[in-house]
N, C-alpha and C positions, 0 to 999 in steps of 0.2 A: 552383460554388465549394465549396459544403457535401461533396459528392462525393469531390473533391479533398482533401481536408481529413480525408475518412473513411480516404479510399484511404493517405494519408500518417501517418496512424494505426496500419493495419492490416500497412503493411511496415516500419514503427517498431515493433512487437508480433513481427512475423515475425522481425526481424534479433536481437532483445535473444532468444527463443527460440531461434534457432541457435547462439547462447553456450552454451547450456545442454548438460552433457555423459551420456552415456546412460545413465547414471544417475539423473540430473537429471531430463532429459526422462521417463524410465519414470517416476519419480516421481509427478511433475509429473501426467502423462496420465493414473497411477491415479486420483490427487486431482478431475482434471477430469471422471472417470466418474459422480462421483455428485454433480456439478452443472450437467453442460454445458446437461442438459435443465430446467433450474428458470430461472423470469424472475417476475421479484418488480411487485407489483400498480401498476406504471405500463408493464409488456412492457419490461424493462432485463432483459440476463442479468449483472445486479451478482455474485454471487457467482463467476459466472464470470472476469470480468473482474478480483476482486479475487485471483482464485487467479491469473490472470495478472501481473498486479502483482508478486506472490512473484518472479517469473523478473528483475523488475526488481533485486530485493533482491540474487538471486545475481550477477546480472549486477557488480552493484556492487561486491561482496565480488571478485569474479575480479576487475576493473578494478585493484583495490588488493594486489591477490599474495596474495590468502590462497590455500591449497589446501585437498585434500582438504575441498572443501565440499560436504554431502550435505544432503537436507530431513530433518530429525528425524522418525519417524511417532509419531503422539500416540498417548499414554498409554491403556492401557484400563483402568487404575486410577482415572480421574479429574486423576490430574495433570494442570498447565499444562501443555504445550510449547511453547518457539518453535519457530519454522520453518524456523533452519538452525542447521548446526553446520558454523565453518571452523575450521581449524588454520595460525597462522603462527612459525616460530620454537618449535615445540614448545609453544604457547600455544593455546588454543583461546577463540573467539570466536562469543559467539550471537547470532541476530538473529533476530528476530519483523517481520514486515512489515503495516504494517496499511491498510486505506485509509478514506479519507473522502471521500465522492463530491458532488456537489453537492447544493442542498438539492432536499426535494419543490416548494415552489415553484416552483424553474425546471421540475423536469419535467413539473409542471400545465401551467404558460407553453407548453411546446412541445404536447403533449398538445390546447390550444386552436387552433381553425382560425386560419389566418395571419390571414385579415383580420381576426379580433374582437378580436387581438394587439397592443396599446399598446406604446407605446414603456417598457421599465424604463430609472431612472434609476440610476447607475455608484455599484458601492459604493466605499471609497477606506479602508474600516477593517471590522477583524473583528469584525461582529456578535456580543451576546451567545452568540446560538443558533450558529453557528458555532465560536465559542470554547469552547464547553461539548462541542461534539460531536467538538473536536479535540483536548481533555480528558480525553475519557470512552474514546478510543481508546489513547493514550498511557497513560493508567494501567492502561488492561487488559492493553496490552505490557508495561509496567511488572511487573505481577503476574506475568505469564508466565513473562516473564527471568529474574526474581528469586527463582520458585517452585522454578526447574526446577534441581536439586541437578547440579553438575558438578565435581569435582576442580580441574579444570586452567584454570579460567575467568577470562580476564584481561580480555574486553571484553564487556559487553552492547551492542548497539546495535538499536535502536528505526527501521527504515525507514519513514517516514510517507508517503504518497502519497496527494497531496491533489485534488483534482478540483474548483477550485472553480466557483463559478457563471460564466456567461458575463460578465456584469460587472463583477464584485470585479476592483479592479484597487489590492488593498494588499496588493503580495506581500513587501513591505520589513515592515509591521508583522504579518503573518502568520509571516516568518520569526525576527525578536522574540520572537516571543511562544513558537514551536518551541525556540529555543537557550534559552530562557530553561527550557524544562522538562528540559535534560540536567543532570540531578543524579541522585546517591544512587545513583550507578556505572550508570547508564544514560545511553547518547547517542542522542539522537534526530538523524535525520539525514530533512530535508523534498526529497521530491521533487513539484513542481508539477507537474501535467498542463496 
C-alpha cells in the first residue's frame, strides 16, 4: 500500500516535470546540482524535494496562460529573488514558491520501529507551531516579492505547498487561515500535498 502511494507520487512529480520547457528544466537541473546530494538529519532529501515543488509553481502559472515563464537566478548582490518571472498581456507577474513540510514529530513517529508505534490521535485544526511556521514562510515570500524591484509588475503570487502531517485533517481552517494572509499586493495560493 505504502509502495503504491510512493510509486503514485513519483509519476505525479514525473508528469508536472515534463510541463516544464528546456529552459525550465536546464534551470531547474542546475538548481538541483547543488542539492540533489544533501538529506537533512532525519535521511529526508527536503531540499531536494522543495526545489521540486518550484516545477509545481510553473506548472501552475502554464495551467493559467501566463507565457514566457522562466526561473529568475538569484542575485549575487544579496538581493531577494522569487522564483519565477511570467508575462501575460504585456504584464509580468512573480512568484516565489515556498514549502512547509510536515512536522519533526511525525518524522520521529516513522524513524521509531512500527511496533513501539502508538496509535496518534487526528488533528481537526492548525496547531500554534504549525501556524507560526506557515507564517514564517509566507512573510519571507512576502519580502522576496516585494524586495525584488520590477518595472512592469502587476501580480505577486506566493505558491504555498504544504505537506501536512499524516493526521491533520483541517484543511478548511488551514485554507482560512492561507486566504486570509493575501494582502499588501501579495496572493498566496495553498497547494496541499
Amino acid at each position: 500500500m505504502a509502495k503504491d502511494r510512493t510509486d503514485a507520487a513519483a509519476l505525479k512529480i514525473e508528469r508536472e516535470l515534463q510541463e516544464l520547457d528546456s529552459a525550465a528544466w536546464s534551470a531547474l537541473t542546475e538548481k538541483a546540482k547543488g542539492v540533489v546530494h544533501k538529506i537533512d538529519a532525519h535521511g529526508y532529501h527536503k531540499q531536494l524535494f522543495e526545489l521540486l515543488n518550484e516545477a509545481k509553481g510553473y506548472v501552475w502559472l502554464k495551467r493559467k496562460g501566463y507565457e514566457a515563464i522562466e526561473f529568475l537566478r538569484e542575485s549575487k548582490h544579496g538581493q531577494q529573488t522569487p522564483d519565477f518571472s511570467a508575462w501575460s498581456s504585456g504584464r509580468q507577474i512573480l512568484m516565489e514558491v515556498k514549502t512547509v513540510n510536515e512536522s519533526v514529530s511525525q518524522k520521529k513517529y516513522f524513524e521509531s520501529p512500527r511496533e513501539t508505534r502508538e496509535a496518534v490521535e487526528s488533528e481537526y485544526t492548525v496547531s500554534d507551531s504549525f501556524k507560526a511556521e506557515i507564517l514564517r514562510a509566507i512573510d519571507t515570500a512576502r519580502g522576496q516579492l516585494l524586495g525584488y524591484a520590477a518595472p512592469l509588475v502587476e501580480r505577486r503570487l506566493i505558491y504555498l505547498v504544504v505537506r501536512p502531517d499524516f493526521n491533520f485533517h483541517g484543511d478548511e481552517e488551514l485554507l482560512s487561515l492561507v486566504r486570509a494572509q493575501s494582502q499588501g499586493g501579495v496572493q498566496v495560493i495553498l497547494h496541499i500535498l
